[in-house]
C-alpha positions in Angstrom: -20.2 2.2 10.5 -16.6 1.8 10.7 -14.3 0.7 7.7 -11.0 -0.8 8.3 -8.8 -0.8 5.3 -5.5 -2.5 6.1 -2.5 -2.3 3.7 0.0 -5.4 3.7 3.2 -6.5 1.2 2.8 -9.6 2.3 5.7 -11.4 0.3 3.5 -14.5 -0.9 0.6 -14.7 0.7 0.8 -18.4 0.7 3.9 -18.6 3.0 2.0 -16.1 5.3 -1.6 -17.3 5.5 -1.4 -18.5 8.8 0.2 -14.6 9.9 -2.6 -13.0 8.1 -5.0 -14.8 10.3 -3.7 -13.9 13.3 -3.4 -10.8 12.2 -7.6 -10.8 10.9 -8.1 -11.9 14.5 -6.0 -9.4 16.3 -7.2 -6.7 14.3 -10.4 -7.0 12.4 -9.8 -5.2 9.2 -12.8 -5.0 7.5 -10.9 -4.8 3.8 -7.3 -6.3 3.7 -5.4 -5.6 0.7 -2.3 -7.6 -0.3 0.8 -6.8 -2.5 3.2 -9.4 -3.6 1.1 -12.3 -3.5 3.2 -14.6 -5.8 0.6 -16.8 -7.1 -1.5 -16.9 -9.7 -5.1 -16.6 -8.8 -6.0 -20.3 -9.0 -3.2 -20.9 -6.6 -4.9 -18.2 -3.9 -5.6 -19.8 -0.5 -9.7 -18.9 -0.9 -10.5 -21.0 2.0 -8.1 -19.7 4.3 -9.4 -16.0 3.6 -12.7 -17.4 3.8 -12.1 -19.2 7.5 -10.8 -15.8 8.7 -14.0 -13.6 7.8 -13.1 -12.5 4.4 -15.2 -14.1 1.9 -15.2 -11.8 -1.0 -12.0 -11.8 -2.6 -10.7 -9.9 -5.8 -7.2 -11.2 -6.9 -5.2 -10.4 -9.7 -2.4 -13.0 -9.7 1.2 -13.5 -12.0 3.1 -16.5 -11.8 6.1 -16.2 -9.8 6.4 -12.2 -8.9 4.4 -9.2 -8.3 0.6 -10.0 -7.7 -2.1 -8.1 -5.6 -5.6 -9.2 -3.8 -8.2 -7.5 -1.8 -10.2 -9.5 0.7 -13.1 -8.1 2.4 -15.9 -8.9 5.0 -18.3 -7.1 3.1 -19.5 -7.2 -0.2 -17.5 -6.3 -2.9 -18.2 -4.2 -6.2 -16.3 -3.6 -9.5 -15.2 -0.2 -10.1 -13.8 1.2 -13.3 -10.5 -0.8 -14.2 -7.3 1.1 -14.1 -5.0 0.3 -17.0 -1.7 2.3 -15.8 0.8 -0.7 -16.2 2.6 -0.6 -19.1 4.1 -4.2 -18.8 0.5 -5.8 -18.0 2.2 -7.3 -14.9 -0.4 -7.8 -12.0 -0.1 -4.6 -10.0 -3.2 -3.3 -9.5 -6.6 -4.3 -8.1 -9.6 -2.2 -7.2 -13.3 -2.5 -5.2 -16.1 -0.9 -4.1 -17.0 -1.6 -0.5 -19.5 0.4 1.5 -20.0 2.7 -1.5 -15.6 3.5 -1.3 -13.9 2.9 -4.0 -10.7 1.2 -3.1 -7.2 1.0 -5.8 -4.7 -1.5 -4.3 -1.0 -1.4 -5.8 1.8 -2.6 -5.9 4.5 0.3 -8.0 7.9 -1.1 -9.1 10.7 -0.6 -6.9 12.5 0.7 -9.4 16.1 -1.2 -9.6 19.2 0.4 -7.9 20.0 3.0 -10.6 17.6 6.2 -10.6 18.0 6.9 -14.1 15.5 6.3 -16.9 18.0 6.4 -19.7 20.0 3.7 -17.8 17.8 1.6 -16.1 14.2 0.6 -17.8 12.7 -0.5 -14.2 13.1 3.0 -12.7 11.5 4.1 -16.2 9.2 1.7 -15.7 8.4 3.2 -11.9 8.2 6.6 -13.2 5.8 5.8 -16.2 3.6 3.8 -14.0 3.1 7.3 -11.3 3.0 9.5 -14.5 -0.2 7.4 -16.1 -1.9 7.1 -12.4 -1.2 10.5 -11.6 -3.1 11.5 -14.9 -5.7 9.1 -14.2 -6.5 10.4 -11.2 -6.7 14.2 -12.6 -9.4 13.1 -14.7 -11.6 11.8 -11.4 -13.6 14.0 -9.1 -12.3 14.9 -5.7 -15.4 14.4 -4.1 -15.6 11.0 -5.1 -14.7 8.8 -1.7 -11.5 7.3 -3.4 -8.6 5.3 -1.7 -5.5 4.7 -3.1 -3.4 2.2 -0.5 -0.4 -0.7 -1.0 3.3 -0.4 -1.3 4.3 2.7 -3.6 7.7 1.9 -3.2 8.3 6.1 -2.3 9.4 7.3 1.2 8.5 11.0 0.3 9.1 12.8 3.1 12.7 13.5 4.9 11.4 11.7 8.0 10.0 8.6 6.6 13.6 7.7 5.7 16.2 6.3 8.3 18.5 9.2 6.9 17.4 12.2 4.6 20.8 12.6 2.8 22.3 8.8 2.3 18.8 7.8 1.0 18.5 10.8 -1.1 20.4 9.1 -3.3 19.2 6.0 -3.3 15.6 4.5 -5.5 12.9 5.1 -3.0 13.5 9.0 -1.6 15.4 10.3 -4.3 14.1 13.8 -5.7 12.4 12.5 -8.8 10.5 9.8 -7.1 9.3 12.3 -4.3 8.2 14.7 -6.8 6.2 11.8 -8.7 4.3 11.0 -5.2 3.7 14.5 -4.5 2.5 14.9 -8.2 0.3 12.4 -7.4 -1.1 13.3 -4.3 -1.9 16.7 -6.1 -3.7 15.4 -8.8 -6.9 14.8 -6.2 -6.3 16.4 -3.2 -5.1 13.1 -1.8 -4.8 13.0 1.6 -1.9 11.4 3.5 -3.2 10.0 6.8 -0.3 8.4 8.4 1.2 11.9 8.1 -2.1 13.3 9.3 -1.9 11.3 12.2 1.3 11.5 12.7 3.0 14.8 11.8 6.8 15.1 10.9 9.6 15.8 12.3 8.4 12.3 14.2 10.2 9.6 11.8 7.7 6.5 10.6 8.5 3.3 8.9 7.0 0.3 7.4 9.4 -1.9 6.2 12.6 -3.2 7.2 15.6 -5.0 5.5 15.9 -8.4 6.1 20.0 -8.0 6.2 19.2 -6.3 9.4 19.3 -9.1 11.8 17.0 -7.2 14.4 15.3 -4.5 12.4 14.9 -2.4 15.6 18.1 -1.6 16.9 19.6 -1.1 13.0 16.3 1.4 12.3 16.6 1.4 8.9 13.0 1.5 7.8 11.3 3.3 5.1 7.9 4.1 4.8 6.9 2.8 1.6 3.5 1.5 2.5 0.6 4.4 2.3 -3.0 4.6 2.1 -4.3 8.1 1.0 -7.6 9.5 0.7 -9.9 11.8 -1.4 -11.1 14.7 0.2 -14.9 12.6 -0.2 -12.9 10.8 2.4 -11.9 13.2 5.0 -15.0 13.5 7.2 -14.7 9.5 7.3 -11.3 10.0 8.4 -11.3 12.8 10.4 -14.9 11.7 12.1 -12.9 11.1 15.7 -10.5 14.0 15.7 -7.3 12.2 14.5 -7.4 9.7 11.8 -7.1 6.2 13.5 -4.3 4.9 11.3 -1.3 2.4 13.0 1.5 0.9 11.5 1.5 -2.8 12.6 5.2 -2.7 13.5 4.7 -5.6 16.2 4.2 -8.1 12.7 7.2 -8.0 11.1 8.6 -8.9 14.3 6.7 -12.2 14.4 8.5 -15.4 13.2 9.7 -15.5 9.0 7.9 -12.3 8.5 7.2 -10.1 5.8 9.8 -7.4 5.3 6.7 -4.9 5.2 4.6 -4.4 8.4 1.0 -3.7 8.0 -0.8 -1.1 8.0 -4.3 0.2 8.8 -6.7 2.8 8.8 -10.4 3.5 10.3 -13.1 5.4 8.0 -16.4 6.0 9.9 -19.0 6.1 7.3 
């Protein structure tokens, strides 16, 4: 069978439920999970999700910021929760779907000053990749595991508008790279985007909105990921190339998202 995980900031999911249904019917992900929701859960459009084929919902909702969901076609499952947020804020949800286990998060951004001395939200950022990336250490690499959402890290020199100006800026700077690659060490993780799409070719997922047509400024970071197990790479690599896009089309679409989704095909 196929599995369609789909990755998607959607920057309140209550102003964009009509978006995420076009996008459901354009696309047919089979999981779609959702960082900054904004709501808490008992504010969640259920019936919207439910209308678009995605009945089984897990949502872990804050008032006002942050928030993540999963919604799914298929059943859903609890795995093991994953306690790696210091400041309790709603940044994490997991499932199991079709036997994968599936982490959904949404990291801090980390402030404007990449120093953990001077800035306790770019602590906060680092603390947060330090307790997954020793969570993760502890799992088996066998185990099909996917971590997706917005990491808030553009690690590689080509998933940055420009290596050196962003090299000092929170998102690509050379702690924050070496906390993603620490974490993609700690299991063998798998970066398919990259897989699919090799450097020196340059990738983005999100876009400013000072940039009045986020094309022609092509600013974008790639900050949205979804990275797999090695359980997970015969899924992945089943066709040749992973099948992973990044919706770019959607955050041209009217009061978008400043994220675009984006999706990846497991064959089971």
């Amino acid at each position: 069978m196929r599995l369609r995980i789909c990755t998607w900031n959607v920057n309140s999911v209550r102003l964009r439920a009509e978006q995420a249904a076009r996008f459901v019917a354009e696309q047919a992900p089979d999981v779609l999970c959702m960082q900054e929701i904004k709501c808490r859960e008992g504010e969640f459009p259920v019936n919207a999700f439910r209308e678009m084929g995605l009945p089984y919902l897990k949502i872990a909702g804050q008032k006002g910021w942050h928030g993540v969901a999963i919604a799914s076609r298929l059943p859903i499952e609890d795995p093991e929760p994953l306690d790696v947020c210091r400041e309790g804020h709603a940044r994490c949800v997991g499932v199991k779907v079709a036997g994968v286990e599936i982490q959904n998060f949404y990291i801090p951004a980390g402030g404007d000053i990449p120093d953990r001395v001077e800035n306790a939200k770019f602590d906060h950022k680092m603390d947060f990749y330090e307790k997954l990336t020793a969570e993760m250490a502890r799992r088996d690499p066998g185990s099909p595991l996917a971590i997706v959402g917005d990491l808030n890290v553009a690690p590689g020199e080509f998933d940055v508008w420009n290596h050196k100006h962003m090299s000092k800026v929170v998102s690509h700077t050379p702690v924050e790279i070496e906390a993603f690659r620490a974490l993609e060490a700690s299991l063998g993780f798998i970066d398919l985007m990259r897989e699919a799409t090799p450097e020196p070719e340059k990738l983005a997922s999100w876009w400013s909105y000072r940039a009045q047509d986020f094309r022609q400024s092509a600013r974008g970071l790639r900050l949205d990921h979804i990275l797999v197990t090695p359980g997970l790479r015969d899924a992945a690599f089943r066709l040749g190339a992973p099948a992973v896009r990044i919706h770019e089309d959607v955050r041209a679409w009217e009061r978008p998202s400043d994220h675009a989704p984006v999706s990846a095909d497991l064959v089971l």
